[in-house]
C-alpha positions in Angstrom: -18.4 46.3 -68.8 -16.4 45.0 -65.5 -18.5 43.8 -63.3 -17.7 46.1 -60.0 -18.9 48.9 -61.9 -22.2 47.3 -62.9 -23.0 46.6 -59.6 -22.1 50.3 -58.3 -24.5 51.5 -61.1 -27.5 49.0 -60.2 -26.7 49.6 -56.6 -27.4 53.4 -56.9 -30.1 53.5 -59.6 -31.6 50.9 -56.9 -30.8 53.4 -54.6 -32.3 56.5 -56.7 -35.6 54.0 -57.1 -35.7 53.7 -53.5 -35.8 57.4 -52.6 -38.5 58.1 -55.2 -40.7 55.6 -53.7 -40.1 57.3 -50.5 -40.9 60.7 -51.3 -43.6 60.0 -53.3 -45.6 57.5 -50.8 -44.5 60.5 -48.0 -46.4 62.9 -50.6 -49.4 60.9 -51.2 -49.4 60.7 -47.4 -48.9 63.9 -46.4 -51.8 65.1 -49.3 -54.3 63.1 -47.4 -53.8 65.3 -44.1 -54.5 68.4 -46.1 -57.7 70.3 -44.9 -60.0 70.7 -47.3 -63.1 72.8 -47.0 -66.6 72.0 -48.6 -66.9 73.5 -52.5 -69.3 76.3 -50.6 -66.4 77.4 -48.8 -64.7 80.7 -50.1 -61.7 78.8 -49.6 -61.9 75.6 -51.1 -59.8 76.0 -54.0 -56.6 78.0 -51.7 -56.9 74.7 -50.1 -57.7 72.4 -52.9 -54.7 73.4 -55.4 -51.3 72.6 -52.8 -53.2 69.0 -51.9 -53.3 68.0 -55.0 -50.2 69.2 -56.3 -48.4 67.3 -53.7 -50.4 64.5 -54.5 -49.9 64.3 -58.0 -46.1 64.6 -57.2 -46.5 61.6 -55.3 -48.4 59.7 -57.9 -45.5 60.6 -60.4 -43.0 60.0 -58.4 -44.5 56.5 -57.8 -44.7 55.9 -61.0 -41.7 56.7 -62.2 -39.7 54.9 -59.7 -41.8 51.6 -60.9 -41.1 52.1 -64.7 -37.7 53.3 -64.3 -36.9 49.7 -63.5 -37.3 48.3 -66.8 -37.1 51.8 -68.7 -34.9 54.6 -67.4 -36.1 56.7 -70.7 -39.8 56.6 -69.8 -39.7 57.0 -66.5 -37.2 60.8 -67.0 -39.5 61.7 -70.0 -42.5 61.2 -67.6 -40.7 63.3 -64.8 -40.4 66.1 -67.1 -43.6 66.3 -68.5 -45.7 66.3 -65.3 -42.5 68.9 -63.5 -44.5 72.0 -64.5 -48.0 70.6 -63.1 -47.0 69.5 -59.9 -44.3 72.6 -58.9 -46.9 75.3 -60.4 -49.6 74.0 -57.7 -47.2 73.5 -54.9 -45.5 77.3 -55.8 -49.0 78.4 -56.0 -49.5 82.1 -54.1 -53.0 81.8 -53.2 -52.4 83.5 -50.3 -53.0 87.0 -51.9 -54.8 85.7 -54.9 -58.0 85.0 -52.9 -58.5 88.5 -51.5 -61.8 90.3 -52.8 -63.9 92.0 -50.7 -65.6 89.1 -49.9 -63.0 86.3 -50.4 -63.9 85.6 -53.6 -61.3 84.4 -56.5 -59.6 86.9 -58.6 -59.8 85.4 -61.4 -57.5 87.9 -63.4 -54.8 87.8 -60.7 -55.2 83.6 -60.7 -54.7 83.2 -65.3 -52.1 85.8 -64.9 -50.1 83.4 -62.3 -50.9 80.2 -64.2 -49.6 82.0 -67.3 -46.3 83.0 -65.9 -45.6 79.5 -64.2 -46.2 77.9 -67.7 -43.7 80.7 -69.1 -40.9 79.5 -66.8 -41.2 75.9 -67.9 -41.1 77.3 -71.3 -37.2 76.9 -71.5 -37.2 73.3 -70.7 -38.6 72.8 -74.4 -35.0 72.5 -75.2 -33.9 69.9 -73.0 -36.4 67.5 -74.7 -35.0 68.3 -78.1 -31.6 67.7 -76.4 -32.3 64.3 -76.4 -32.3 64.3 -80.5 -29.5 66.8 -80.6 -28.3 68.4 -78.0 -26.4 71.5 -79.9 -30.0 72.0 -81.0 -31.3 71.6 -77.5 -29.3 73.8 -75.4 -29.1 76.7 -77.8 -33.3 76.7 -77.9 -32.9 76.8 -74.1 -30.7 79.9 -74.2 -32.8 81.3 -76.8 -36.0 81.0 -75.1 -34.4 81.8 -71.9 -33.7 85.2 -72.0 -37.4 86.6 -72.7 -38.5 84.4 -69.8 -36.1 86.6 -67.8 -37.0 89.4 -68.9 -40.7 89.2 -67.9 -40.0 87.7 -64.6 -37.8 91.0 -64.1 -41.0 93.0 -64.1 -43.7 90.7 -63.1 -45.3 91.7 -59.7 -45.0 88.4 -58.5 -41.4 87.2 -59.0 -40.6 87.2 -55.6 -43.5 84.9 -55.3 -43.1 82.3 -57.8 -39.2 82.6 -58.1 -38.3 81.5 -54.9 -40.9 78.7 -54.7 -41.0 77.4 -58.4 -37.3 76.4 -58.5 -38.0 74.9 -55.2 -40.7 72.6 -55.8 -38.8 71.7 -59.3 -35.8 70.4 -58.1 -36.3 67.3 -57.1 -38.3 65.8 -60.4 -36.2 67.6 -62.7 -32.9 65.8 -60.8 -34.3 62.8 -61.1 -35.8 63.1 -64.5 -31.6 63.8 -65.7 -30.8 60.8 -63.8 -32.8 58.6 -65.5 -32.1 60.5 -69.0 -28.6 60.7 -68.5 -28.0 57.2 -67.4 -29.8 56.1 -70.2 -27.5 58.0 -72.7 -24.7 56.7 -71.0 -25.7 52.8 -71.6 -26.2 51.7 -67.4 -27.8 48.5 -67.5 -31.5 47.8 -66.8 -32.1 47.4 -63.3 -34.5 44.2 -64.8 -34.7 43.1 -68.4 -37.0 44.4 -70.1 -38.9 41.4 -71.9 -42.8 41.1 -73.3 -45.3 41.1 -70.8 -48.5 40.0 -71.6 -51.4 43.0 -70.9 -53.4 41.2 -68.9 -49.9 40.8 -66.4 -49.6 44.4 -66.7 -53.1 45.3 -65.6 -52.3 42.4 -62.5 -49.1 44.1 -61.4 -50.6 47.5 -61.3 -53.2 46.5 -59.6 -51.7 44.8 -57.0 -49.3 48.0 -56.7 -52.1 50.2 -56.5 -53.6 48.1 -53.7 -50.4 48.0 -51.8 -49.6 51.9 -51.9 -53.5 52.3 -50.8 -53.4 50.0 -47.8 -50.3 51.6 -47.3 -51.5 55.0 -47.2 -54.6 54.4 -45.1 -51.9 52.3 -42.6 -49.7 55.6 -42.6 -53.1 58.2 -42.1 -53.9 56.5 -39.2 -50.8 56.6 -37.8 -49.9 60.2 -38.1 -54.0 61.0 -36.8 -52.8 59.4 -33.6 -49.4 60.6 -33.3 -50.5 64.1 -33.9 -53.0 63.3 -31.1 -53.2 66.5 -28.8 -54.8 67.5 -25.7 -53.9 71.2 -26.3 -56.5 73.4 -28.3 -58.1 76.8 -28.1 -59.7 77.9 -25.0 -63.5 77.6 -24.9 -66.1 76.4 -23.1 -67.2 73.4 -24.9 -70.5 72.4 -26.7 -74.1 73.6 -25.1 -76.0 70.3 -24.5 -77.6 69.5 -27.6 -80.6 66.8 -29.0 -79.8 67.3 -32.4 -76.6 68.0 -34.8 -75.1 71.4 -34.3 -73.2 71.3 -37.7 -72.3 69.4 -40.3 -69.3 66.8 -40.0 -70.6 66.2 -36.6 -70.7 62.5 -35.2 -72.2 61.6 -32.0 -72.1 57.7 -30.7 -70.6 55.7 -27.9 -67.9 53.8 -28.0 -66.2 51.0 -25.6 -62.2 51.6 -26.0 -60.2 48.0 -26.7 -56.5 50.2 -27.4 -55.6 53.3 -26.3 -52.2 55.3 -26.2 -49.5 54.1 -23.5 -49.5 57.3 -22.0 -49.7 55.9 -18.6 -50.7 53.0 -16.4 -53.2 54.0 -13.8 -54.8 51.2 -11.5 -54.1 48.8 -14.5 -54.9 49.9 -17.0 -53.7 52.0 -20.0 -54.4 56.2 -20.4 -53.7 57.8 -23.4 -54.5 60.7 -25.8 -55.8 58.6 -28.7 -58.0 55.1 -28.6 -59.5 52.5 -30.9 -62.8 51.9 -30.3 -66.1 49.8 -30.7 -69.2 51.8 -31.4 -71.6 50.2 -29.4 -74.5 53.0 -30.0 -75.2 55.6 -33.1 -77.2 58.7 -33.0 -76.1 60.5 -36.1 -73.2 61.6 -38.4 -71.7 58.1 -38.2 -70.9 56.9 -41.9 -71.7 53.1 -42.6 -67.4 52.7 -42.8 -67.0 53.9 -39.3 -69.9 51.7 -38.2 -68.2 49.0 -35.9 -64.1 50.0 -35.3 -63.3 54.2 -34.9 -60.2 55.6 -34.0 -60.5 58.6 -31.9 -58.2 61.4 -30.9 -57.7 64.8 -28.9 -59.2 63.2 -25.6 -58.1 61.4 -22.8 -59.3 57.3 -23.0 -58.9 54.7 -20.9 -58.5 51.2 -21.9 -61.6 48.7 -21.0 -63.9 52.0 -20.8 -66.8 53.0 -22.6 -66.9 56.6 -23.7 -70.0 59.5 -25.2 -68.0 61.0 -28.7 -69.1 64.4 -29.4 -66.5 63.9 -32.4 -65.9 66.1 -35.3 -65.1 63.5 -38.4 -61.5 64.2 -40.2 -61.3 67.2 -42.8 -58.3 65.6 -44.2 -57.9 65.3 -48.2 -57.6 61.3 -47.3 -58.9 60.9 -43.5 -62.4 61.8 -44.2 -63.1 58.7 -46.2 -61.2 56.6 -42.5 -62.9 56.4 -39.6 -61.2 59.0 -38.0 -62.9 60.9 -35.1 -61.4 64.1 -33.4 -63.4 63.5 -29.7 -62.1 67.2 -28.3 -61.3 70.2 -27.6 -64.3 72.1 -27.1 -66.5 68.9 -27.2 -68.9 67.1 -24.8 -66.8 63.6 -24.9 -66.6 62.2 -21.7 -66.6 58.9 -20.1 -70.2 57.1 -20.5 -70.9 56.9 -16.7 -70.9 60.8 -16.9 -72.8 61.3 -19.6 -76.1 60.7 -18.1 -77.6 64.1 -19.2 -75.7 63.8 -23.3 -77.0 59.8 -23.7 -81.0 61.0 -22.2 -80.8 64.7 -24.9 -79.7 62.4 -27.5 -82.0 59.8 -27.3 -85.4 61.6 -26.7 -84.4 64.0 -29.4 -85.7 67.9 -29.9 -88.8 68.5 -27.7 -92.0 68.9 -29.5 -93.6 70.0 -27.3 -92.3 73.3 -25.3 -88.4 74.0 -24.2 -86.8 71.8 -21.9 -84.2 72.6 -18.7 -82.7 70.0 -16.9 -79.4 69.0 -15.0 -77.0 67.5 -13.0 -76.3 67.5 -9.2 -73.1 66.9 -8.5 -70.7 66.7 -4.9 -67.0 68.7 -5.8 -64.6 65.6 -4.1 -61.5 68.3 -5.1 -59.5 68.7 -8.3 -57.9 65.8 -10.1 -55.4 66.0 -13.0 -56.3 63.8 -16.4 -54.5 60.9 -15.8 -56.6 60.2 -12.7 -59.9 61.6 -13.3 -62.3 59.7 -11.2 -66.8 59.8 -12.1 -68.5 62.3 -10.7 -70.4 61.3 -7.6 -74.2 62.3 -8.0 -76.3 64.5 -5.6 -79.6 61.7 -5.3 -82.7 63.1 -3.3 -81.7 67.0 -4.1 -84.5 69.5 -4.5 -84.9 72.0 -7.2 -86.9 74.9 -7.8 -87.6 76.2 -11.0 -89.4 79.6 -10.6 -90.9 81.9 -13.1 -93.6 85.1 -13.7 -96.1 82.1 -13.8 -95.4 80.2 -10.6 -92.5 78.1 -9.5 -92.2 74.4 -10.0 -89.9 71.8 -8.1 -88.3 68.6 -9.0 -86.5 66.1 -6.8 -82.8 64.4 -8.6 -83.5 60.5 -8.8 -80.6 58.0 -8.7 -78.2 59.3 -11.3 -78.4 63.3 -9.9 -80.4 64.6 -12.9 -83.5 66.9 -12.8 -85.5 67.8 -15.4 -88.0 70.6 -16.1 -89.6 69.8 -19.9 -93.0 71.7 -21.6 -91.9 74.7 -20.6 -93.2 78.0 -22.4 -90.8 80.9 -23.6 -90.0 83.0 -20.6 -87.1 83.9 -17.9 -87.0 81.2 -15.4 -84.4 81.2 -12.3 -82.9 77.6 -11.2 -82.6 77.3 -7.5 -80.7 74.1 -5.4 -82.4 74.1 -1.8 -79.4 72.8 0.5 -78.5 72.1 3.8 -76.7 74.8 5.9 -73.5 72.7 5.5 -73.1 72.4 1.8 -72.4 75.3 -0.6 -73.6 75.1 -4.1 -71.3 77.1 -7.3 -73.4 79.6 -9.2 -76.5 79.6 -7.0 -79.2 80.6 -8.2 -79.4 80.9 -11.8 -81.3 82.2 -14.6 -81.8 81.4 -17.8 -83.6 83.9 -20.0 -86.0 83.7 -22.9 -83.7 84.4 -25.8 -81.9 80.6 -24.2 -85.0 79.3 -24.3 -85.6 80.1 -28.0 -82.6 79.6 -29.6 -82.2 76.1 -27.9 -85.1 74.2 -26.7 -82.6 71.6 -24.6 -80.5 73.8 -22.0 -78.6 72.1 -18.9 -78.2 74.0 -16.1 -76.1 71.5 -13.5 -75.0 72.5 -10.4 -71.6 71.8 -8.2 -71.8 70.8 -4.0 -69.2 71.2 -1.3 -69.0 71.1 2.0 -68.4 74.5 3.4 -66.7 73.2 6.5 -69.0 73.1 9.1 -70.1 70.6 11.5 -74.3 70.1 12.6 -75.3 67.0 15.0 -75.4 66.2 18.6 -73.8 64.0 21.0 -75.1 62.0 24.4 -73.6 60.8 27.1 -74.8 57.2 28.3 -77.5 58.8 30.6 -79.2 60.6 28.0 -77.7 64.3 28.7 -76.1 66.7 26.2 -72.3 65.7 26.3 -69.3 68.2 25.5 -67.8 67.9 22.2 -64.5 68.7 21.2 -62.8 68.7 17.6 -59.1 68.5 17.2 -57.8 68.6 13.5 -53.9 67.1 13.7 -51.3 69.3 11.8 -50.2 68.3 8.3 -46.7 66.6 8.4 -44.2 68.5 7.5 -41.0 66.4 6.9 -41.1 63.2 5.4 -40.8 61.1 8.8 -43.6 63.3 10.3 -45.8 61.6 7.3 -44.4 58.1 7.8 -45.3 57.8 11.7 -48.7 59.1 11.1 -49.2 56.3 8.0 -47.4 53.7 10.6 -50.2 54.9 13.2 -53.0 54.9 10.6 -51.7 51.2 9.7 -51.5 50.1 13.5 -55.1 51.0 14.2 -56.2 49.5 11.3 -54.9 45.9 12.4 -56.7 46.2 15.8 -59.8 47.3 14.0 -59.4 44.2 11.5 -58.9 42.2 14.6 -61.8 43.6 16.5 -64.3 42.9 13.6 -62.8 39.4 13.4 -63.4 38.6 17.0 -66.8 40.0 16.9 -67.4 37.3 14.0 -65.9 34.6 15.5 -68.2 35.2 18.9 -70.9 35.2 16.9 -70.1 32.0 14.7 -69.5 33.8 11.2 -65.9 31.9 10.8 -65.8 32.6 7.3 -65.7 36.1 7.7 -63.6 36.3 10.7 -61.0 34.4 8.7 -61.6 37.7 6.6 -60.5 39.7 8.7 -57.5 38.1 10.3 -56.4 37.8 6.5 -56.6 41.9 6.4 -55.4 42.1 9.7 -52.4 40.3 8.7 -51.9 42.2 5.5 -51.7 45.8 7.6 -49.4 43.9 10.2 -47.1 43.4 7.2 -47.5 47.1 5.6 -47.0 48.4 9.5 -43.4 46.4 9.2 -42.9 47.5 5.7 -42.6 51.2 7.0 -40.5 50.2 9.9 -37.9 48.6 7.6 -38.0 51.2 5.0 -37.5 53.8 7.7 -34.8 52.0 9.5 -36.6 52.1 12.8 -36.0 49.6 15.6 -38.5 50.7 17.4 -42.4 51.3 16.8 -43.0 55.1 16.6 -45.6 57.4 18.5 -47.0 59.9 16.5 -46.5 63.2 17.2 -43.1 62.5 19.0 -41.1 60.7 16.1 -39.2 57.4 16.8 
């Protein structure tokens, strides 16, 4: 055999080796993201039956792509034989075999399928007696194919399965010839094909298996953070809860060491997905997810510690990772705001009557994700909590949060007392009994702004009521309006810096006059930095341009 043309045929059986392992490891992967409901579901199996038929493709096509190395014979005869399993699970119609009145399987409907896939593999018997004889073979494939036309003529479900079965058969049944044909045709072995001791076997497949595992769990957890989303139905989220709400649920805290490069804000890294360490478990965590968790369908920041209400992965493969979807419609949120999730979790389910409590909170305007800032707290706030049997008050402490607890089934009303100035968002508010029994933990938090007006009073130096006048300065409108008024702002704040600095220096604190010289010089140089990007020789007044 020339040479040239023993490379060409190593190069592409190489080739054809290559893109088996490829679709097969893609297979195994894309298997493990399959959703797959508990056995109780009525929809396990609808699920259950493409999952595995992919993987099992995979599987095979692994296999045969490492065998066909040595043995191109073995590794088509294998294709062949496991075709039929693999396409009839993939070509699979459950979406109208599952359809009784209450979901359950048809049964009938599902061994009359199963029959008529096996029928349409029923032909290939005659390509495996091809390789004996292959007059033989191809006329018992003729023969045998004309009754498996017939019936697919009048089956119900030919467009169905016809479509999809030749689909989902292609691609082992091309292969399978390659290897079959190439045989017949003497190629050469892509290695020699010596003895090998079993115990060498059992080591090499071994190690194989181990590397298309580690692998696989490599490729699941990057696909769970690519396919990291922010988008997701529209719902309210999670009522505050003290105890699992259903199963799969997994609530911890965790302190983020990676996160997405979405963006860079203030230094550090925001992003749609994180890896993080759990630093504190309250329940659903499994003992493999225990220390390092990757979470997804939230917004992380790097360096920050987070509350997961997560939901662990349904995936065929992901559940046994420790993958954690964080959101939508969850309560995950940054750990310094999660004052009222952190004290429900950790006392648990009252005992001992229902309990209502909250959060009082000052509205500082909207803010996209990217730059989400904490909450900051309402401290010193009264609330009354009044009822048919009298009305109670509480008083937030440090953190904003109130708290009601021993309460006994009946309506109650929530009430924020404010100032005159502030404006509270859904004020007052009730809470009924039905709440009350169906959840013995129920939040009812509350939202201040400033309404716009002004209380307080003003003196003159004598003592007497002075006149007081309040201007409010127009918005800029063009983009040198905006850069005066910042020139202005950066102007006064040098002679404040240099007033404070003064003051010090009168009365002997030189360390933090130096302080404020340093800051006085830094606004100088911001002052100048406007000038110079502007192109003004002159300093601006404001109001009156340059």
């Amino acid at each position: 055999m020339h040479p040239t043309s023993t490379g060409l045929k190593k190069a592409v059986s190489w080739s054809v080796v290559a893109l088996g392992c490829v679709i097969g490891f893609y297979g195994l992967l894309i298997a493990g993201q399959h959703y797959v409901p508990s056995s109780d579901s009525q929809y396990w199996l609808e699920r259950l039956i493409p999952a595995v038929g992919l993987g099992f493709r995979g599987i095979v096509l692994l296999a045969a792509s490492f065998t066909a190395r040595r043995h191109r014979r073995r590794a088509g005869i294998m294709l062949l034989f496991t075709m039929p399993i693999a396409a009839a699970c993939l070509a699979f119609p459950t979406n109208f075999l599952f359809t009784g009145e209450h979901g359950e399987i048809l049964w009938p409907s599902l061994l009359a399928v199963l029959g008529l896939e096996l029928l349409f593999y029923f032909p290939c018997v005659g390509f495996l007696v091809a390789i004996r004889n292959q007059i033989w073979g191809f006329s018992l494939f003729l023969i045998l194919l004309v009754p498996v036309c017939l019936i697919f003529a009048w089956s119900p479900w030919r467009q169905e399965l016809f479509p999809a079965l030749p689909k989902y058969t292609a691609l082992c049944l091309g292969l399978g010839l390659f290897w079959l044909l190439t045989e017949k045709f003497d190629w050469p072995p892509l290695k020699a094909a010596g003895s090998i001791s079993l115990r060498r076997r059992i080591a090499v497949a071994a190690i194989a298996i181990t590397f298309v595992v580690v692998l696989n769990v490599a490729g699941t957890l990057v696909l769970a953070a690519m396919q990291s989303s922010l988008n997701g139905p529209d719902c309210t989220g999670h009522p505050l809860f003290a105890e699992p709400l259903y199963p799969g649920q997994a609530v911890f805290t965790a302190r983020m060491i990676r996160v997405g490069h979405e963006k860079n804000v203030s230094g550090k890294w925001v992003g749609e997905w994180g890896i993080g360490v759990v630093q504190e478990r309250f329940w659903g965590v499994p003992w493999f997810a225990s220390h390092i968790v990757l979470l997804t369908n939230h917004v992380f920041r790097e360096r920050e510690s987070y509350f997961v209400d997560g939901r662990r992965s349904y995936g065929f493969f992901g559940r046994f990772l420790p993958i954690f979807e964080a959101g939508p419609c969850a309560r995950s949120r940054p750990l310094v705001d999660a004052t009222l999730e952190l004290r429900a979790a950790r006392e648990g389910r009252p005992t001992n009557g229902a309990t209502i409590l909250g959060r009082v909170i000052l509205f500082e305007g909207n803010s996209d994700w990217m730059h989400a800032k904490p909450s900051v707290v309402y401290a010193g706030a009264k609330v009354r909590l009044t009822a048919s049997s009298g009305t109670r008050t509480a008083t937030t402490d440090r953190q904003g949060v109130y708290e009601f607890s021993g309460l006994p089934s009946e309506d109650y009303s929530v009430t924020l007392d404010l100032p005159e100035t502030q404006t509270v968002y859904a004020q007052p508010s009730r809470i009924g009994k039905e709440r009350l029994v169906q959840r013995n933990v129920n939040e009812q938090s509350f939202v201040v702004s400033w309404n716009g007006s002004v209380e307080g009073s003003a003196n003159d130096s004598a003592g007497a009521p002075a006149p007081i006048a309040l201007v409010f300065a127009p918005a800029p409108r063009t983009l040198e309006d905006f850069m005066v008024q910042a020139y202005a702002m950066e102007c006064e704040a040098v002679e404040r810096y240099t007033e404070f600095a003064d003051a010090m220096e009168t009365h002997n604190n030189l360390e933090v006059a130096a302080l404020f010289r340093k800051m006085a010089t830094i606004e100088g140089k911001h002052a100048q930095q406007i000038m110079d990007g502007m192109g003004w020789t002159t300093a601006p007044v404001a109001g009156s341009g340059p």
